[in-house]
N, C-alpha and C positions, 0 to 999 in steps of 0.2 A: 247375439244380443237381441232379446225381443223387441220386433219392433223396427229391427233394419234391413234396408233392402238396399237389397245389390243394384250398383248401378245401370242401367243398360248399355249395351257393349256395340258400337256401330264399326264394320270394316269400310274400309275409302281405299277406291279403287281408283284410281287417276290415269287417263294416257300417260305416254312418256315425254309430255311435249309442255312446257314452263307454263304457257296459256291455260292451261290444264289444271296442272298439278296447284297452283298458288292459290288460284279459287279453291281447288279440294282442301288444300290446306286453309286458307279463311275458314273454309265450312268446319275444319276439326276444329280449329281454334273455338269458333259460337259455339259449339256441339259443347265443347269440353268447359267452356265456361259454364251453362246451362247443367254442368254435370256431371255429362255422359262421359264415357272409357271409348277412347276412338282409337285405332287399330287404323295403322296410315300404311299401303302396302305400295311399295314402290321397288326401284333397286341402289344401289347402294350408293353407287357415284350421285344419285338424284339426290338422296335426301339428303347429302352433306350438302349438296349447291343451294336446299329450300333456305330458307330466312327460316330465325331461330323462331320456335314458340316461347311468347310469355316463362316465364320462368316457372311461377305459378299454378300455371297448367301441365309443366310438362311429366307429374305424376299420372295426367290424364291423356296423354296422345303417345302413344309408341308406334315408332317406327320399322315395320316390318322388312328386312332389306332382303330383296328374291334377287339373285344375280342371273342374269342375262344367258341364256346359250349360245356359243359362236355361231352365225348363219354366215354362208356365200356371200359375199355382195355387201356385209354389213362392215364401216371401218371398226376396228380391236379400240377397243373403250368406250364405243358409241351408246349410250345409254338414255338419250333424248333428242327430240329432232334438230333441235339446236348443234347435235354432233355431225350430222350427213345434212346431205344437198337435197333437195326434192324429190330427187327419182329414188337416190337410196330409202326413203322413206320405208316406201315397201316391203323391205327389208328389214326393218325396226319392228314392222308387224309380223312379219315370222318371228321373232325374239321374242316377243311380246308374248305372241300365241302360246309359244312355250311354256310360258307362266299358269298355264291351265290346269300342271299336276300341282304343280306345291300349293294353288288358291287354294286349290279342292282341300287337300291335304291339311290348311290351315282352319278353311271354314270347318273342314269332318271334326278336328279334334278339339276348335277354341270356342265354337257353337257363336257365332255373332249374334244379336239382335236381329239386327238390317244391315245389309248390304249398300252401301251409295257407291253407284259406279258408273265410267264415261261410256261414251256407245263402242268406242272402240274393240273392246273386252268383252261381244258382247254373248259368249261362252258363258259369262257368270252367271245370269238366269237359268241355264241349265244348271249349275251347281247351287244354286238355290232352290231352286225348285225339290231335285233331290235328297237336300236336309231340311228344307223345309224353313228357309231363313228367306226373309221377303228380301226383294230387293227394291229398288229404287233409282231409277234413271238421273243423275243429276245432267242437266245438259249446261253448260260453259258459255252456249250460244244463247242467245235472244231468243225470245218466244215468235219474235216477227223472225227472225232470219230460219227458227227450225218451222214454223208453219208454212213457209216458203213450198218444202218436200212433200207437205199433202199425209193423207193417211196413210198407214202401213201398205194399204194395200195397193198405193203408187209407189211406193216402194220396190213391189216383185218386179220379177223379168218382162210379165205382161204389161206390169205398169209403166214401166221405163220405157218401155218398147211404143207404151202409148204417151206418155207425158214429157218423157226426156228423150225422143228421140236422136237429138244432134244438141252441139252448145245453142246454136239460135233459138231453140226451145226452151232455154231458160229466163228467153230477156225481155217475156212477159210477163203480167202476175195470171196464176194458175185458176181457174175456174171455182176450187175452190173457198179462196176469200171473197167472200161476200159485200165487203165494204170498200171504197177508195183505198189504195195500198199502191204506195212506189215501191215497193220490196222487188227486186227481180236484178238479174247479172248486168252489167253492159257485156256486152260482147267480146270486149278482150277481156273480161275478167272469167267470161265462162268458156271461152277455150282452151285457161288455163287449167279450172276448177274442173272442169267437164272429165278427162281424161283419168286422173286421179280418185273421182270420188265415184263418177258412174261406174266407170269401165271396174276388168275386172283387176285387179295389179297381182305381184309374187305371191302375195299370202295366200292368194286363191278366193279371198272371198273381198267385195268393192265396200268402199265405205257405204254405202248407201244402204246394203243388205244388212250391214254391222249395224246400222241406225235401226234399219225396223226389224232385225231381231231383238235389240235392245228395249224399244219398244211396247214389241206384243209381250215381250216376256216377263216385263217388270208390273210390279204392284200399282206404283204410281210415279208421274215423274215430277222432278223439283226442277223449277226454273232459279235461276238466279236473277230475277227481275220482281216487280211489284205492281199491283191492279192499277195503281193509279200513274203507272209508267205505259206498259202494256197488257190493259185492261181487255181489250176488243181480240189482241191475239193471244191470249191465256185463255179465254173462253171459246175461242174457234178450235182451240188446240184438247181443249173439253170433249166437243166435238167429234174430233177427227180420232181423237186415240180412244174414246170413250172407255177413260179411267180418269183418275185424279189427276189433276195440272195443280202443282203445290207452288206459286213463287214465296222465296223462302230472303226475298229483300239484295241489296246488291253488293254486299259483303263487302265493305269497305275496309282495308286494313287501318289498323290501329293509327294513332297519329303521330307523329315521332316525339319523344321522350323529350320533354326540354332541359335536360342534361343534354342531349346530341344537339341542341341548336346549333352548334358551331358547324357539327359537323352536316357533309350529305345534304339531305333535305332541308337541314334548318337553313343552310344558306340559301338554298334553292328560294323558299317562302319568303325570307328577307330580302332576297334582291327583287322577287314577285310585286312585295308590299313597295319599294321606292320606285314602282312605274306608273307610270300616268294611265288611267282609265282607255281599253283601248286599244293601247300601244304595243302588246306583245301579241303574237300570234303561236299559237303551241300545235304542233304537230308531231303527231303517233302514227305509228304505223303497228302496234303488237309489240309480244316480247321479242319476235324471232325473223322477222320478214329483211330480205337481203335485194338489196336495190343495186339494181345495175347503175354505170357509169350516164348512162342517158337517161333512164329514169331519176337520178340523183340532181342532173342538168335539169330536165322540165322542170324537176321541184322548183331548184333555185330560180328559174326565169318565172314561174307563176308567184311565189312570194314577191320577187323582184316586181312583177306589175302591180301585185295587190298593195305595193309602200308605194309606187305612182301614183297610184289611181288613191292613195289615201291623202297622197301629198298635192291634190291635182296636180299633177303632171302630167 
């Protein structure tokens, strides 16, 4: 038909980890309202667990389902972090890494647009580069918590070696923010983080190095945040990657239907709405975060003080 155009075709590339993938999905969801043909690449047991898409759109989001190779060390159905313990982690990225023939395989013969993909994966700017399909970093994280790591180029081994020498080297803020920032570990959270993301784990290569290859290799990156949220680190991060810093807003999901008011979340909001101003305290920890039996206790005894101390007592 004269006169029409084809819509553009974006692939979403998501970790294997629910944190992850929900936002990648938000983003197909905007994409595909606004238009576009989104190509959602995950594996199989994932995308049955995502939350449906609109109905509406779902001519416009297909689900690419790549199944898993068995690795050593990884448990038999494990397909997001939510299936293994922390350490197995590691393990989930040799599987992952796997995924490098059939991407390629998909990008050579289905030609995407752009690429949006997490650092994890971060192989795909190599297969973009090679067909010549931009890519695009979306990161998950905060513009403050990734300007935290500094430029790519504290990223290398020299840089680690200078900037992240030990966890206590985390639980400052780094020379290069410029303006007042409490951003930075306490100490027991970075002798956790420390091990996991610096060091090197199974797969062979540390999250750290997955970040700034993902980095130097992409076109531009997308934050999921906005100037007038994180204004001051979206333009440090300008900066420091000296490429495009795109925030692309906070992808709120849809609001539940009120046909489901009964259900789920509608009751959640209705018993929200009959509380006195105040009076509730809501605490998150993530989709996936597993608390020990004494971390479960301080929780309770620190709420337990904060209804004293509301109640003077």
């Amino acid at each position: 038909m004269a006169g029409h155009r084809e819509a553009l075709h974006v692939a979403i590339l998501p970790w294997l980890a629910f944190g992850h993938m929900i936002p990648f999905l938000h983003l197909a969801v905007a994409l595909a309202t606004a238009g576009l043909r989104v190509s959602f690449l995950s594996t199989p047991r994932n995308t049955r667990r995502l939350p449906k898409v609109p109905t509406h759109l779902s001519a416009l989001i297909q689900f690419i389902d790549l199944p898993l190779s068995p690795v050593d060390g990884l448990p038999e159905d494990a397909e997001a972090t939510v299936d293994v313990s922390f350490d197995e982690q590691q393990y989930l990225k040799i599987a992952y890494d796997s995924l490098r023939v059939p991407i390629r395989h998909f990008v050579e013969h289905q030609s995407p647009d752009y690429i949006l993909h997490d650092f994890i994966p971060y192989w795909i700017v190599d297969i973009g580069r090679e067909f010549d399909v931009p890519c695009v970093f979306f990161s998950v994280y905060s513009a403050a918590a990734i300007s935290f790591f500094g430029p790519p180029e504290s990223m290398t081994e020299d840089g680690q070696k200078r900037w992240w020498p030990s966890p206590e080297s985390m639980t400052v803020k780094p020379d290069w923010v410029p303006f007042p920032s409490a951003v930075a570990f306490r100490l027991s959270e970075a002798e956790i983080f420390y091990p996991g993301a610096i060091n090197v784990n199974a797969s062979g290569v540390s999250d750290i190095e997955r970040l700034r290859v993902s980095v130097e290799g992409c076109t531009a990156v997308a934050y999921r945040s906005c100037r007038e949220y994180e204004g001051e680190y979206l333009q440090l991060l300008e900066k420091l990657y000296r490429k495009p810093v795109i925030p692309i807003g906070l992808l709120p999901p849809e609001s539940p239907p009120e046909s489901k008011s009964k259900d789920g979340w509608g009751k959640i909001f209705k018993w929200l709405d009959m509380q006195k101003p105040r009076s509730v305290v809501f605490v998150s920890f993530g989709s996936e975060l597993k608390l020990s039996e004494n971390q479960v206790s301080e929780l309770a005894h620190g709420l337990e003080m904060r209804m004293c101390l509301s109640c003077g007592l």
